[in-house]
C-alpha positions as CSV (number, residue, x, y, z in Angstrom):
1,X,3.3,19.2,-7.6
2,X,4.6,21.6,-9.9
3,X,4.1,22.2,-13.8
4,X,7.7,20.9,-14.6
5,X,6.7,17.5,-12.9
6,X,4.5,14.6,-14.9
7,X,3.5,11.4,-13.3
8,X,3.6,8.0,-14.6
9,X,1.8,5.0,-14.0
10,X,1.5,1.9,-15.4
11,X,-1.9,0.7,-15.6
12,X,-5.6,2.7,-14.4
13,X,-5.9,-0.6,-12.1
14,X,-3.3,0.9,-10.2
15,X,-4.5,4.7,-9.5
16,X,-8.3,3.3,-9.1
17,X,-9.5,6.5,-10.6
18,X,-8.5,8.2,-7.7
19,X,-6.3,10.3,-9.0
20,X,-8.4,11.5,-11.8
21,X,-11.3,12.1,-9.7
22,X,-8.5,14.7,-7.6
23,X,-8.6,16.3,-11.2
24,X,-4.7,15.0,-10.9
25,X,-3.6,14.1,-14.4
26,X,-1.8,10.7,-15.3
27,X,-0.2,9.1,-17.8
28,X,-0.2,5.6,-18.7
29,X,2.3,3.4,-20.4
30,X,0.9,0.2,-20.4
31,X,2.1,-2.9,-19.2
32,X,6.5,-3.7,-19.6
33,X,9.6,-1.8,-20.6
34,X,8.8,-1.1,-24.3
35,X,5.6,0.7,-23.5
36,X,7.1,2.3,-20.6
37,X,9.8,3.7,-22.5
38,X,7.8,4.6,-25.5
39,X,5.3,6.8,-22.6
40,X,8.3,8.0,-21.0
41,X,9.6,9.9,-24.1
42,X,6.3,10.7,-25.2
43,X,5.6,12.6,-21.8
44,X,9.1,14.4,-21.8
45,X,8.4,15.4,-25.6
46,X,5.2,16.5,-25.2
47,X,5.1,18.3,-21.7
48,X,8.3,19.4,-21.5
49,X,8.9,18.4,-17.8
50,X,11.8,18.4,-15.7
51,X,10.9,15.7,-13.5
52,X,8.8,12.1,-14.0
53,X,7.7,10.8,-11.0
54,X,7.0,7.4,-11.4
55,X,4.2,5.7,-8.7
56,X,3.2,2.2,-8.9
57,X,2.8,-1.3,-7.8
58,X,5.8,-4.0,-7.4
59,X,6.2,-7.2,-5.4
60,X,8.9,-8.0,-3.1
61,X,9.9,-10.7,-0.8
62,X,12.0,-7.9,1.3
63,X,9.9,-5.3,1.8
64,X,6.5,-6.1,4.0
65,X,3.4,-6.3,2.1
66,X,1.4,-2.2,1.8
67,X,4.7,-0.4,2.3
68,X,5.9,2.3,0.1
69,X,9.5,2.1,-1.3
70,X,11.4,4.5,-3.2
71,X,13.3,3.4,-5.6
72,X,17.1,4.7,-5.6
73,X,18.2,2.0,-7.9
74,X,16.8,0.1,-11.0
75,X,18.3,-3.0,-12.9
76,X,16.9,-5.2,-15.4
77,X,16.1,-8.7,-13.9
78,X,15.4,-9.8,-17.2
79,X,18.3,-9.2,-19.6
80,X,20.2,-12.3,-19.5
81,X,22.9,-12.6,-22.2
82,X,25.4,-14.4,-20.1
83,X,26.1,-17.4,-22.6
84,X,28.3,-14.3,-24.6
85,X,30.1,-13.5,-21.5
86,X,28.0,-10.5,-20.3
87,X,26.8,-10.0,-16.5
88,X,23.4,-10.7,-16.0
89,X,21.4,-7.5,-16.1
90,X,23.9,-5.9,-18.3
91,X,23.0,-4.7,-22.1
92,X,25.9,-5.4,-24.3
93,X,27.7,-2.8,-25.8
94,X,25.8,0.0,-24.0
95,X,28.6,1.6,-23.1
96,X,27.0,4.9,-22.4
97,X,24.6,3.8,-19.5
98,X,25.7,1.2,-16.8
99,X,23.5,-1.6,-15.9
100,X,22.2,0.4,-12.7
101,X,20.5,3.5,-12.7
102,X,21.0,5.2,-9.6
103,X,18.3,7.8,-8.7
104,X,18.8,11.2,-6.3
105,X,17.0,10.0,-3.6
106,X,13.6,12.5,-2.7
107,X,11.5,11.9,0.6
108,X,13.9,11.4,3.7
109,X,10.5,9.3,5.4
110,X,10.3,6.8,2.5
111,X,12.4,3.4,2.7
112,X,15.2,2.9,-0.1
113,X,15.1,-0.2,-2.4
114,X,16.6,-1.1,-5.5
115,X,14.2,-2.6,-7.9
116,X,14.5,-5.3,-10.9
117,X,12.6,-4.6,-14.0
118,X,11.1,-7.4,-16.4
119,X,9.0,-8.2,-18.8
120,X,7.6,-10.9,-16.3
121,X,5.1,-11.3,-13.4
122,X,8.2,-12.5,-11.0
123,X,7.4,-14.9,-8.6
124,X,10.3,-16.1,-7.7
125,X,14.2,-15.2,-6.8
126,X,15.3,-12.7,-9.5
127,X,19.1,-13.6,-11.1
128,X,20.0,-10.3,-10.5
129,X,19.5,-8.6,-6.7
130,X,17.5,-6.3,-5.9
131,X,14.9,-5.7,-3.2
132,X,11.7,-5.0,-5.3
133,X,10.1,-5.8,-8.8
134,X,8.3,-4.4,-11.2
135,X,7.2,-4.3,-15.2
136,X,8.3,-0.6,-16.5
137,X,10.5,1.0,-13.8
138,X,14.1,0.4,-15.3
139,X,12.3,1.8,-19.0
140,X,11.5,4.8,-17.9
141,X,14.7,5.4,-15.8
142,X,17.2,4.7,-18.8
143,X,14.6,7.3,-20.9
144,X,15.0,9.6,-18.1
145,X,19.2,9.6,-18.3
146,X,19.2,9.5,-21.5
147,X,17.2,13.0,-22.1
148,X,18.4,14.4,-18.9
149,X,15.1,14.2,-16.6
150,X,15.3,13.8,-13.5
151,X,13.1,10.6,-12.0
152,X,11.4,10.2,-9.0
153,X,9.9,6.7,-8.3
154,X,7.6,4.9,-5.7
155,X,5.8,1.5,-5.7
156,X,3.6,0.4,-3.1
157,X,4.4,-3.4,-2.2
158,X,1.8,-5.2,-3.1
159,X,2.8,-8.9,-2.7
160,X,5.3,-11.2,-1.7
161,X,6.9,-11.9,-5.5
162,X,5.5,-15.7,-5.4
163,X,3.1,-17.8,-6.0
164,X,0.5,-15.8,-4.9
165,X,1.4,-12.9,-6.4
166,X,-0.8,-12.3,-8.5
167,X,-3.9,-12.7,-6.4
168,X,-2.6,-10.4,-4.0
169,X,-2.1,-7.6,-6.4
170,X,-5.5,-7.8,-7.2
171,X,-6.2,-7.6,-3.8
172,X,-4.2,-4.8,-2.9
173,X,-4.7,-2.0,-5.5
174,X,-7.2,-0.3,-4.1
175,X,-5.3,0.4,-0.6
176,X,-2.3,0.8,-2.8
177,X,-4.3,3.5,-5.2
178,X,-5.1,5.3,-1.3
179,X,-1.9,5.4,0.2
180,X,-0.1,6.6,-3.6
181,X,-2.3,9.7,-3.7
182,X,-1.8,10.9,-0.5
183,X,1.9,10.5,-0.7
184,X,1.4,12.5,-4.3
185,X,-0.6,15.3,-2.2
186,X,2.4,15.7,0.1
187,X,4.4,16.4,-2.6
């Protein structure tokens, strides 16, 4: 990885102190979009970089359970103002920035997904489609665009999105944790 790249994660649970112990330094934003925004600008201010990338955890009822997914696409599965007339997913009068981020695709091995962002444990159908979901994703992309850094993104599937869900994150972070830092060492 280079100096002008800083990665992201949402929570210690899902690095497992693996990275740290690599001597690999990460920054966590917290749980949901306003900390994940708030970390994202914080990182770009602070260490300059050129590039996030942006490793994690997300459910889907797509992609197989342990698989890792980059993200080329992020919506918001939770902004719903529909009863005004607006799309789902779509931020009124943001005329600037569409209601998809698209990202530059990075590793040619990697399945492509497009995942939903919300302030929610999902555990069910999203309203708006995508393949994967996840708590900070579509934060930190919109951050990204908007200060002109580039964002690289990867979750490792954890669950199915339903009413297990959360068990089987649990479960999973530590083989998660594993298969994110080697993918960070091939970098």
């Amino acid at each position: 990885m280079t100096d002008s790249m800083a990665l992201m994660m949402a929570l210690p649970n899902e690095s497992k102190g693996l990275f740290e112990a690599e001597g690999i330094n990460v920054h966590y934003s917290g749980i949901g979009k306003i900390n994940a925004a708030f970390k994202a600008f914080e990182v770009i201010q602070k260490t300059g970089c050129k590039t996030i990338l942006n490793l994690g955890t997300a459910g889907s009822s797509i992609f197989d359970a342990h698989a890792l997914v980059e993200v080329t696409q992020f919506v918001q599965r939770d902004m719903d103002v529909s009863p005004l007339g607006f799309p789902i997913g779509t931020t009124p009068i943001d005329t600037d920035y569409p209601a998809e981020i698209i990202l530059d695709p990075h590793f040619s091995d990697l399945p492509k997904g497009i995942c939903g962002t919300g302030d929610s444990f999902e555990t069910g159908t999203p309203k708006v489609p995508c393949h994967l979901v996840d708590m900070e994703g579509y934060a930190i992309a919109k951050v990204c665009k908007k200060l002109g850094v580039r964002l690289i993104s990867v979750k490792y599937i954890t669950d199915g999105a339903n009413d297990t869900a959360h068990l089987d994150w649990e479960e999973n972070l530590l083989l998660g944790a594993q298969k994110l830092l080697s993918l960070y060492k091939s970098i």
